[in-house]
PDB file of N, CA, C and O in Angstrom:
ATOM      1  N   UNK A   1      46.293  13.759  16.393  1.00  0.00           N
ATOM      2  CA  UNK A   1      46.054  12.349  16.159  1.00  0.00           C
ATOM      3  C   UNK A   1      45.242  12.174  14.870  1.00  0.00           C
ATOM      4  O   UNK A   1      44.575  13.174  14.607  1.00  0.00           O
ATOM      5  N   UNK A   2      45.121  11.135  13.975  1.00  0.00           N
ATOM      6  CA  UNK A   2      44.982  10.605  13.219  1.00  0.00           C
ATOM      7  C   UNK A   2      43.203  10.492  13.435  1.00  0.00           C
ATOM      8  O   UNK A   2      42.581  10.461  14.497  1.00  0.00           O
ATOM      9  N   UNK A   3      42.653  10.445  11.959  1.00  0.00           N
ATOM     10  CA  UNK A   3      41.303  10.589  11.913  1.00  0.00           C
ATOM     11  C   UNK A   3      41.107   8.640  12.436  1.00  0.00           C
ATOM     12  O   UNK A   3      42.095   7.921  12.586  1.00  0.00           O
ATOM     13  N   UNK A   4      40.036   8.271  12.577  1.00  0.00           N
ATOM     14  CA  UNK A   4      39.671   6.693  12.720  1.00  0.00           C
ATOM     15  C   UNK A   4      38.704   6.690  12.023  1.00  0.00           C
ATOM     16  O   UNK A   4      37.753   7.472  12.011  1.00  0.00           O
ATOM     17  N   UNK A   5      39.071   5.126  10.942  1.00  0.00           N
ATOM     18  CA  UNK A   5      38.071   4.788   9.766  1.00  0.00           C
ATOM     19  C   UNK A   5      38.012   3.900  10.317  1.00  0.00           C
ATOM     20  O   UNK A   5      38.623   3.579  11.337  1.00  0.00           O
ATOM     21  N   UNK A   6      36.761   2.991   9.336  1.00  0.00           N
ATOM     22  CA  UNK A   6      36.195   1.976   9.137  1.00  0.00           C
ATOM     23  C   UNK A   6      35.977   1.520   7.927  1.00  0.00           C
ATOM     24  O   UNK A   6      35.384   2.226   7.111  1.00  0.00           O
ATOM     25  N   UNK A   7      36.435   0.220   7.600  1.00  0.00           N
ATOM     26  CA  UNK A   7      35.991   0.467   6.179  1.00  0.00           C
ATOM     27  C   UNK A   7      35.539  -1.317   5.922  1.00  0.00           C
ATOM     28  O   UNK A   7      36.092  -2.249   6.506  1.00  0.00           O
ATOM     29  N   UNK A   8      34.703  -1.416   5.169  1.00  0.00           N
ATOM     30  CA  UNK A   8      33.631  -2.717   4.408  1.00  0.00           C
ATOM     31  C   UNK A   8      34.291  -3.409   3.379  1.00  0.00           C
ATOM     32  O   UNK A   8      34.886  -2.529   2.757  1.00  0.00           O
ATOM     33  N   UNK A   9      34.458  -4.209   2.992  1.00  0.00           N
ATOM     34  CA  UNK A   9      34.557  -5.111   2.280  1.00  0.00           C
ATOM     35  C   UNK A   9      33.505  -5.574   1.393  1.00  0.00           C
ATOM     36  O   UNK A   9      34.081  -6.629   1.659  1.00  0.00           O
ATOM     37  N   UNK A  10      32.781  -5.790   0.799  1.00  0.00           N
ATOM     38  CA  UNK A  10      31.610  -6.508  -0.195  1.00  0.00           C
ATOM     39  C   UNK A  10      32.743  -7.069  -1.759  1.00  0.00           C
ATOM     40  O   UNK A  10      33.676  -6.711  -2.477  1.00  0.00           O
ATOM     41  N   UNK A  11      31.774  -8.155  -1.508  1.00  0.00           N
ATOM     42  CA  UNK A  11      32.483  -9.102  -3.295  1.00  0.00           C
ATOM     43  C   UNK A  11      31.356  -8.651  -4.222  1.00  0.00           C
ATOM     44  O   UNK A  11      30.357  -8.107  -3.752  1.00  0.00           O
ATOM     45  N   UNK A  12      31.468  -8.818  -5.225  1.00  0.00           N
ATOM     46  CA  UNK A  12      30.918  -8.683  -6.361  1.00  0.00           C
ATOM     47  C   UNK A  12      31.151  -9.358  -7.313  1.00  0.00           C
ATOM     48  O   UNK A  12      32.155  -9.948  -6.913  1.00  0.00           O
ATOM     49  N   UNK A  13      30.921  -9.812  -8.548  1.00  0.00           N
ATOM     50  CA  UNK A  13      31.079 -10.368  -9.874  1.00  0.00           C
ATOM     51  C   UNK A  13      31.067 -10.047 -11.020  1.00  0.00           C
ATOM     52  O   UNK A  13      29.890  -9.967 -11.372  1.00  0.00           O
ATOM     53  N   UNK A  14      31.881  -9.760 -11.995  1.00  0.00           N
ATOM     54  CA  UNK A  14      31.758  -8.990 -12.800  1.00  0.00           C
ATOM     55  C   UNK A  14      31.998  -9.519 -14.063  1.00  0.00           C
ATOM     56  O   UNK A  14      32.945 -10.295 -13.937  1.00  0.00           O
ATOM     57  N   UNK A  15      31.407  -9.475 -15.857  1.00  0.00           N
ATOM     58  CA  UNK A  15      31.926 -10.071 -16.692  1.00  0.00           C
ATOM     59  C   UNK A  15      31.977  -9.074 -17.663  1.00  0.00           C
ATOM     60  O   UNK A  15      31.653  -7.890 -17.566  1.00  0.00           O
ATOM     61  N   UNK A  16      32.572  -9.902 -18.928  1.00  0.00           N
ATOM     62  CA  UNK A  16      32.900  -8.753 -20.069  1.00  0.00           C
ATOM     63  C   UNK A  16      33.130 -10.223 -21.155  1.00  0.00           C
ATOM     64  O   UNK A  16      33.542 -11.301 -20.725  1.00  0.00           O
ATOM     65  N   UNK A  17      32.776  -9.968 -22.549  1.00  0.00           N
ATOM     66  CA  UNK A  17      33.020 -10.972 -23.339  1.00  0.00           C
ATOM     67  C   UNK A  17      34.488 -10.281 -24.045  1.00  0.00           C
ATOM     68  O   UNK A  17      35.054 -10.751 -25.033  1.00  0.00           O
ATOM     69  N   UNK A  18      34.877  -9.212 -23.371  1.00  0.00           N
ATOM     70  CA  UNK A  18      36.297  -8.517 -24.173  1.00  0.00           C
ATOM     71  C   UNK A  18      37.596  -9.393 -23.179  1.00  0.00           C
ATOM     72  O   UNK A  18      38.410 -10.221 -23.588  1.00  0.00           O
ATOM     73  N   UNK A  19      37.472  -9.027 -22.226  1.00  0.00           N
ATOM     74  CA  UNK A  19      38.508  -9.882 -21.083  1.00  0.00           C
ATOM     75  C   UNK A  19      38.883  -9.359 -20.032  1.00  0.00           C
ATOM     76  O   UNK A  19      38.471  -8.237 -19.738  1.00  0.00           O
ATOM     77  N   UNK A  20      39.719 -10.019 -19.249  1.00  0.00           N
ATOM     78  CA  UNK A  20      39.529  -9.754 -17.878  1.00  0.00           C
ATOM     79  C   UNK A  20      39.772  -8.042 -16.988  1.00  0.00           C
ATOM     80  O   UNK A  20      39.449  -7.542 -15.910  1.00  0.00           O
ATOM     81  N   UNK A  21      40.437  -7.686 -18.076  1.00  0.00           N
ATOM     82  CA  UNK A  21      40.769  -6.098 -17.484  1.00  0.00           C
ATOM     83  C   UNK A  21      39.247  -5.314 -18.019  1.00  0.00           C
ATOM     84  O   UNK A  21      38.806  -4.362 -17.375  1.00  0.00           O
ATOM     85  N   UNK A  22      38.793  -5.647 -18.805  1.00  0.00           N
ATOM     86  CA  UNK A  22      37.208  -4.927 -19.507  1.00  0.00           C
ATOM     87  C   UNK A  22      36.617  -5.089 -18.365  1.00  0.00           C
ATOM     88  O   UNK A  22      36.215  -4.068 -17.807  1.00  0.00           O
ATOM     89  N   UNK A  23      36.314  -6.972 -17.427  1.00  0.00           N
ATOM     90  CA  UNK A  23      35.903  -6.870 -16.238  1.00  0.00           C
ATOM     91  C   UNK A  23      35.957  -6.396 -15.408  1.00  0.00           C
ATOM     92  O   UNK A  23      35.012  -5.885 -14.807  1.00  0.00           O
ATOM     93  N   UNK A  24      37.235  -6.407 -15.052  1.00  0.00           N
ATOM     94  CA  UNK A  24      37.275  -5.805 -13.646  1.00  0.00           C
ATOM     95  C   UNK A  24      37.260  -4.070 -13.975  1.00  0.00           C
ATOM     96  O   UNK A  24      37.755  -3.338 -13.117  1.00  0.00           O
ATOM     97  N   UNK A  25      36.707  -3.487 -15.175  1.00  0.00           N
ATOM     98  CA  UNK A  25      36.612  -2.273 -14.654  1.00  0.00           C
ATOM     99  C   UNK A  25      34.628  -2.158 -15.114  1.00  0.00           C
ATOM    100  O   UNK A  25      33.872  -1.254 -14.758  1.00  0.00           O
ATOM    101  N   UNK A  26      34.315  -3.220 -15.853  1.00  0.00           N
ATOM    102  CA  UNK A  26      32.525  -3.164 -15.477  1.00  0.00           C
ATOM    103  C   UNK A  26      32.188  -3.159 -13.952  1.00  0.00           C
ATOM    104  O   UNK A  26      31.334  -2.497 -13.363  1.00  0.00           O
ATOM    105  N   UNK A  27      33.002  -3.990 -13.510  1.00  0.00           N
ATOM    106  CA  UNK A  27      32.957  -4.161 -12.269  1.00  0.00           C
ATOM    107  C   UNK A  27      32.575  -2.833 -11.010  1.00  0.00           C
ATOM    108  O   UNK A  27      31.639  -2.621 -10.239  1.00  0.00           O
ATOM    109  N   UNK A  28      34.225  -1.972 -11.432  1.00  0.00           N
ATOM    110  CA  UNK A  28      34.083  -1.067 -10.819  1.00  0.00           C
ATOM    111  C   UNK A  28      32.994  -0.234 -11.325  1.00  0.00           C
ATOM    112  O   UNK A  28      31.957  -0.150 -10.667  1.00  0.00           O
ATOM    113  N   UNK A  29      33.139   0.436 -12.515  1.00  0.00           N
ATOM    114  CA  UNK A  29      32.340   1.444 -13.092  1.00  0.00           C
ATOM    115  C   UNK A  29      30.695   1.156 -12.280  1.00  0.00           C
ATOM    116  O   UNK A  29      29.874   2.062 -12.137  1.00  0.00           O
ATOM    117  N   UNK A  30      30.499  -0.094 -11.881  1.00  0.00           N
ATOM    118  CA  UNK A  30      28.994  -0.351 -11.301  1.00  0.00           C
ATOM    119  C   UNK A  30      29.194  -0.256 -10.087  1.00  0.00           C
ATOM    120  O   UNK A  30      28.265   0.197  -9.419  1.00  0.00           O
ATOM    121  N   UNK A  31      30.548  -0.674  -9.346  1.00  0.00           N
ATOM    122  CA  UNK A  31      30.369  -0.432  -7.526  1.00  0.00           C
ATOM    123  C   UNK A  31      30.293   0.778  -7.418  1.00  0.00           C
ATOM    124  O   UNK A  31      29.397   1.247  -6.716  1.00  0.00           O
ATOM    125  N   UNK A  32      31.072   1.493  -7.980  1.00  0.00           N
ATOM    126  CA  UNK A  32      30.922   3.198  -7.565  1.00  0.00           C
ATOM    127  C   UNK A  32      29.669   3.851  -7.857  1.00  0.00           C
ATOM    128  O   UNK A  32      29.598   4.986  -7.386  1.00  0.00           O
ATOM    129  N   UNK A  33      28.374   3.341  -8.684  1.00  0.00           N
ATOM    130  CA  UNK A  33      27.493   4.680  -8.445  1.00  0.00           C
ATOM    131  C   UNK A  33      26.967   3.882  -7.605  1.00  0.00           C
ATOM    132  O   UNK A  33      26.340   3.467  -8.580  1.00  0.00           O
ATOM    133  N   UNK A  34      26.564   3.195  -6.678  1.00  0.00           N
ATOM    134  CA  UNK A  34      26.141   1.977  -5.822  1.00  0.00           C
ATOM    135  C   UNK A  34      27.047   2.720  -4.212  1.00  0.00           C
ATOM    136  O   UNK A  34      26.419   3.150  -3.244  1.00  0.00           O
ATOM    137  N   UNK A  35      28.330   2.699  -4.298  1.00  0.00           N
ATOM    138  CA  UNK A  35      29.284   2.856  -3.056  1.00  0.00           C
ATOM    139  C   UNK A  35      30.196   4.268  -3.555  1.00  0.00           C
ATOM    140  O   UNK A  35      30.607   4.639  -4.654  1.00  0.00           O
ATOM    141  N   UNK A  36      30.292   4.883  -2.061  1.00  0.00           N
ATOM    142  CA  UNK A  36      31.330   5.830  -1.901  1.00  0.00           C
ATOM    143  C   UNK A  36      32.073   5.336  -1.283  1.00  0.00           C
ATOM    144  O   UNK A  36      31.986   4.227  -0.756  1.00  0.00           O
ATOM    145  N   UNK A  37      33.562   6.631  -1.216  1.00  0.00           N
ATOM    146  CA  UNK A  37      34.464   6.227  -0.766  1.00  0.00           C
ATOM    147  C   UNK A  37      35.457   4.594  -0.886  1.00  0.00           C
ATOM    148  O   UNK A  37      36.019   4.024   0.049  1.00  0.00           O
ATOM    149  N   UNK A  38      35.409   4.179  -2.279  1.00  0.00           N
ATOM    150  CA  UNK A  38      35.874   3.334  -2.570  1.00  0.00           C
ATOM    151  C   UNK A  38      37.370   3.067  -2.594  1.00  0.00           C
ATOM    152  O   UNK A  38      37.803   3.646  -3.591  1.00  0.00           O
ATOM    153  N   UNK A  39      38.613   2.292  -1.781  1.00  0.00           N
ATOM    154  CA  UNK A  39      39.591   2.558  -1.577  1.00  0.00           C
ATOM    155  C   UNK A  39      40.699   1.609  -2.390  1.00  0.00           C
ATOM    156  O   UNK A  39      41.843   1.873  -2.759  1.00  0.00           O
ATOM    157  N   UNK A  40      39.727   0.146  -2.547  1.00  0.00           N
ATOM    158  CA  UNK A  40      40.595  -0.620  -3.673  1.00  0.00           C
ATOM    159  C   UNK A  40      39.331  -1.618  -3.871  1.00  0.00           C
ATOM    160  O   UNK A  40      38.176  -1.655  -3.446  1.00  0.00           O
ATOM    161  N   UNK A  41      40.391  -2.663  -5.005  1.00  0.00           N
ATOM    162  CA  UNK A  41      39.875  -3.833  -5.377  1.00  0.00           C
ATOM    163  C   UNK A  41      40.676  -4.873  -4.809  1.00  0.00           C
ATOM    164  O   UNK A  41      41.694  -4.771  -4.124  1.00  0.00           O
ATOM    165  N   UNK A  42      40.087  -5.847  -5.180  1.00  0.00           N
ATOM    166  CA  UNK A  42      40.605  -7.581  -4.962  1.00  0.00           C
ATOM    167  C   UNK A  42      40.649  -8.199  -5.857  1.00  0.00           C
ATOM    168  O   UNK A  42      39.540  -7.874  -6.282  1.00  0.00           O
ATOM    169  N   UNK A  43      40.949  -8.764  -6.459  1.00  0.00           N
ATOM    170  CA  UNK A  43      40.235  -9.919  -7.565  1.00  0.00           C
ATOM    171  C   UNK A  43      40.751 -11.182  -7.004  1.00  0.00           C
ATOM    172  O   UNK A  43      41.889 -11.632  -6.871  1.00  0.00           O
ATOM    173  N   UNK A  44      39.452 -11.664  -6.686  1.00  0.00           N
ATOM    174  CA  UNK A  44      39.909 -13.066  -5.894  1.00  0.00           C
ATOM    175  C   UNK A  44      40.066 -13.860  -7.161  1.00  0.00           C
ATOM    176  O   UNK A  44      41.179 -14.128  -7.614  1.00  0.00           O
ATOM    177  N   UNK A  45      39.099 -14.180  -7.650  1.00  0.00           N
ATOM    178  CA  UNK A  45      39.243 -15.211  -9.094  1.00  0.00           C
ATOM    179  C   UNK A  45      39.209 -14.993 -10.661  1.00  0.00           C
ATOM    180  O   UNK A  45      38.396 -14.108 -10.933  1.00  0.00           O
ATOM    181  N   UNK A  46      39.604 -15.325 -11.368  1.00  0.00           N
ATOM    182  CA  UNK A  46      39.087 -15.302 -12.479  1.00  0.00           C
ATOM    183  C   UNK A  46      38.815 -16.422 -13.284  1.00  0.00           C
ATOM    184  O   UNK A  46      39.503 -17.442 -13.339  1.00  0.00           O
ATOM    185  N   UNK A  47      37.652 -16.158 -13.983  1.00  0.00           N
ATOM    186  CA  UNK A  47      37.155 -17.527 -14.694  1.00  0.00           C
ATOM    187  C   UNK A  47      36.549 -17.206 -16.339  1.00  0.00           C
ATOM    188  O   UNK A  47      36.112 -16.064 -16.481  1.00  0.00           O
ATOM    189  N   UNK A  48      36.505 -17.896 -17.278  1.00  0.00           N
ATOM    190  CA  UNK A  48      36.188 -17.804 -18.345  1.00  0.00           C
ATOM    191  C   UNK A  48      34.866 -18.796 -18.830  1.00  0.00           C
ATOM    192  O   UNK A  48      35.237 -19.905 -19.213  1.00  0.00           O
ATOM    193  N   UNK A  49      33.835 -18.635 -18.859  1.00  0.00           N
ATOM    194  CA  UNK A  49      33.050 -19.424 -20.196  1.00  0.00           C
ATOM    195  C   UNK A  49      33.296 -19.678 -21.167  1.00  0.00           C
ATOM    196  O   UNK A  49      33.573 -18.721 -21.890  1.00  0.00           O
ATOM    197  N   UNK A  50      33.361 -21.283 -21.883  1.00  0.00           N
ATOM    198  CA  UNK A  50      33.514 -21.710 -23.073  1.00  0.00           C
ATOM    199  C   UNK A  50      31.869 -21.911 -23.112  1.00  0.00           C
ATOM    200  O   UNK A  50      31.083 -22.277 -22.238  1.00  0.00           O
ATOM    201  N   UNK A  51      31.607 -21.368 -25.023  1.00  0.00           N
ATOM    202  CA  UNK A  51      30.714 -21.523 -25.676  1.00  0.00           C
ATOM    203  C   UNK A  51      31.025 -22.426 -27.096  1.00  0.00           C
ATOM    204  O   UNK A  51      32.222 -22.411 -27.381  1.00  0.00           O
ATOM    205  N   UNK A  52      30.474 -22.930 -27.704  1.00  0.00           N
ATOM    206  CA  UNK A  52      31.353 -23.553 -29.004  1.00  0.00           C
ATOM    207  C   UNK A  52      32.990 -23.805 -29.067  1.00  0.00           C
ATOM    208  O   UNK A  52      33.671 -23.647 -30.080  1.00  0.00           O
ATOM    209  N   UNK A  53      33.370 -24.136 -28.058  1.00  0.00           N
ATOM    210  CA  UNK A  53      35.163 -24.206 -28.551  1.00  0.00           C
ATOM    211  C   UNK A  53      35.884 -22.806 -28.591  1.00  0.00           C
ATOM    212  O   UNK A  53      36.914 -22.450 -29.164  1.00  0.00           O
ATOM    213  N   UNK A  54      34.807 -21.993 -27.619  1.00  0.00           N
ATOM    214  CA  UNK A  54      35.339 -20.789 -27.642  1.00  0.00           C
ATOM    215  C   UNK A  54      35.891 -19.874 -26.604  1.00  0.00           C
ATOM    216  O   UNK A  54      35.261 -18.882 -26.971  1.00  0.00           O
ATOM    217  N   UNK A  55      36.378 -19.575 -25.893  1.00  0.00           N
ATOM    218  CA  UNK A  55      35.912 -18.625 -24.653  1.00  0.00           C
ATOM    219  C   UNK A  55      34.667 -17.084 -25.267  1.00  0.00           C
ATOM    220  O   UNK A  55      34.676 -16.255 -26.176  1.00  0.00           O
ATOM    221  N   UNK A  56      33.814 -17.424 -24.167  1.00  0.00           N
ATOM    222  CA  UNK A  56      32.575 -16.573 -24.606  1.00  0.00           C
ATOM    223  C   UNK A  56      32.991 -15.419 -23.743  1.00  0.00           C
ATOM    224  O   UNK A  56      33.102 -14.311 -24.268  1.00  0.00           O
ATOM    225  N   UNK A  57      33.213 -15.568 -22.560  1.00  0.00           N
ATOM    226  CA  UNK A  57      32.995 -14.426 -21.168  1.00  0.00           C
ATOM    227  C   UNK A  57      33.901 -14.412 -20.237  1.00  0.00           C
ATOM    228  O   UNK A  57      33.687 -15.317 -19.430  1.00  0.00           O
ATOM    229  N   UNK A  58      34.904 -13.731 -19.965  1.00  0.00           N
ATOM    230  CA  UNK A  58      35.606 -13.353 -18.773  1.00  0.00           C
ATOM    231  C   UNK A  58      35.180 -13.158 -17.584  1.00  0.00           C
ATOM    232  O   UNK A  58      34.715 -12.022 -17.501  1.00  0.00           O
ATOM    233  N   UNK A  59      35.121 -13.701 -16.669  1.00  0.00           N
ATOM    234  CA  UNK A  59      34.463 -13.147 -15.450  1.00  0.00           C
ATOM    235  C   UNK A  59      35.559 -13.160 -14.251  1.00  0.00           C
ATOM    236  O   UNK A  59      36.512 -13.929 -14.123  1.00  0.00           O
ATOM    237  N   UNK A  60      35.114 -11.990 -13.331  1.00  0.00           N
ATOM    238  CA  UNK A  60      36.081 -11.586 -12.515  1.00  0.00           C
ATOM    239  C   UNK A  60      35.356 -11.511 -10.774  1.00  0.00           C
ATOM    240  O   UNK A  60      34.708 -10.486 -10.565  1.00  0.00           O
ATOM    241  N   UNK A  61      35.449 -12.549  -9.558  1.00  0.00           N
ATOM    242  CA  UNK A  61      35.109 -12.143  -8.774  1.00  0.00           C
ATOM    243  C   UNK A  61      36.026 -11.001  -8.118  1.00  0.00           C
ATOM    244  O   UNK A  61      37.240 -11.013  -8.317  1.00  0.00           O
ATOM    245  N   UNK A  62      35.371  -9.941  -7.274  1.00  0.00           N
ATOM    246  CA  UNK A  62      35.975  -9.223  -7.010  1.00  0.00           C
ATOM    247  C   UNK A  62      35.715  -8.849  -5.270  1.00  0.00           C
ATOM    248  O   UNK A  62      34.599  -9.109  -4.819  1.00  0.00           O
ATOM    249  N   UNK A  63      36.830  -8.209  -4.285  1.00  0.00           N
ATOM    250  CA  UNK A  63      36.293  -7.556  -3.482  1.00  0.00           C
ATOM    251  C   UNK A  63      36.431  -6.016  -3.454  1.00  0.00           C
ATOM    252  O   UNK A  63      37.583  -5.582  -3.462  1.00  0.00           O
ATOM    253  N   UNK A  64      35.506  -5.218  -3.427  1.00  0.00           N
ATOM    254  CA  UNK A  64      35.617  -3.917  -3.177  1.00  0.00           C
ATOM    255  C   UNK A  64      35.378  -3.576  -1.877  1.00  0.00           C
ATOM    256  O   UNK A  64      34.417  -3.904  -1.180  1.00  0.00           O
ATOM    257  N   UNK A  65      36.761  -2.576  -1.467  1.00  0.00           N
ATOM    258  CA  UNK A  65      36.668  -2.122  -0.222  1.00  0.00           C
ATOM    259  C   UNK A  65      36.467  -0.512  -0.237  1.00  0.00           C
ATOM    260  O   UNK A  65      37.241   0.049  -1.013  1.00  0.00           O
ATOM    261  N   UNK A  66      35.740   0.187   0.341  1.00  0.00           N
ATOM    262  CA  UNK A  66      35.616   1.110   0.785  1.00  0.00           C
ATOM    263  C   UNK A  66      35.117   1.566   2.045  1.00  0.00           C
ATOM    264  O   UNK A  66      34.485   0.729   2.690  1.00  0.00           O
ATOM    265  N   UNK A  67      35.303   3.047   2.691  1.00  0.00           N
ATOM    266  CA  UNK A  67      35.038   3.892   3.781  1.00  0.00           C
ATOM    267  C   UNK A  67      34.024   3.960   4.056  1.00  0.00           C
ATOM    268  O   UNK A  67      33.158   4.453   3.333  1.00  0.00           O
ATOM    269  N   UNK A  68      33.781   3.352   5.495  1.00  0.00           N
ATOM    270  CA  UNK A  68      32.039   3.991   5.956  1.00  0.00           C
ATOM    271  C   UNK A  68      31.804   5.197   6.269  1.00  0.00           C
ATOM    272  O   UNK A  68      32.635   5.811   6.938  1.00  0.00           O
ATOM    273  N   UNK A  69      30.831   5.691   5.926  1.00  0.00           N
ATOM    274  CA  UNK A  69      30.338   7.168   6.337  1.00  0.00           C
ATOM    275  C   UNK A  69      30.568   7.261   7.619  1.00  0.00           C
ATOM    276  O   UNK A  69      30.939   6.308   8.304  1.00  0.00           O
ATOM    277  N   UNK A  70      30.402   8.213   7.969  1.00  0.00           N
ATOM    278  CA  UNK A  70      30.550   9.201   9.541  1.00  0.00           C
ATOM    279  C   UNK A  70      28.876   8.907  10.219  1.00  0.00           C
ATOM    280  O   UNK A  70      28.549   9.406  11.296  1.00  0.00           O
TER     281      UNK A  70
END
């Protein structure tokens, strides 16, 4: 039979003034030394800041799911 997991969910937020793929991997690059066993992402939203007529910041909410320990 098959091992039995459990696994968490937590959102996070993540930005980058490069764009949305720069985000969503600041994103990760920070859940992982924070969480193990990380199994995917989510990206629920994405949103941008205008500064001067500009877009300033990409931002990416995210959910990261990973495995609970034993």
């Amino acid at each position: 039979m098959g091992r039995e997991q459990v696994a968490r969910v937590t959102e996070i937020i993540a930005e980058s003034p490069v764009g949305f793929k720069e985000a969503i991997n600041v994103g990760f690059t920070r859940a992982s030394k924070t969480l193990r066993g990380i199994t995917g992402l989510r990206v629920v939203e994405q949103r941008v800041s205008v500064k001067d007529d500009k877009i300033d910041t990409y931002r990416v909410r995210m959910e990261v799911i990973f495995i609970l320990d034993e």
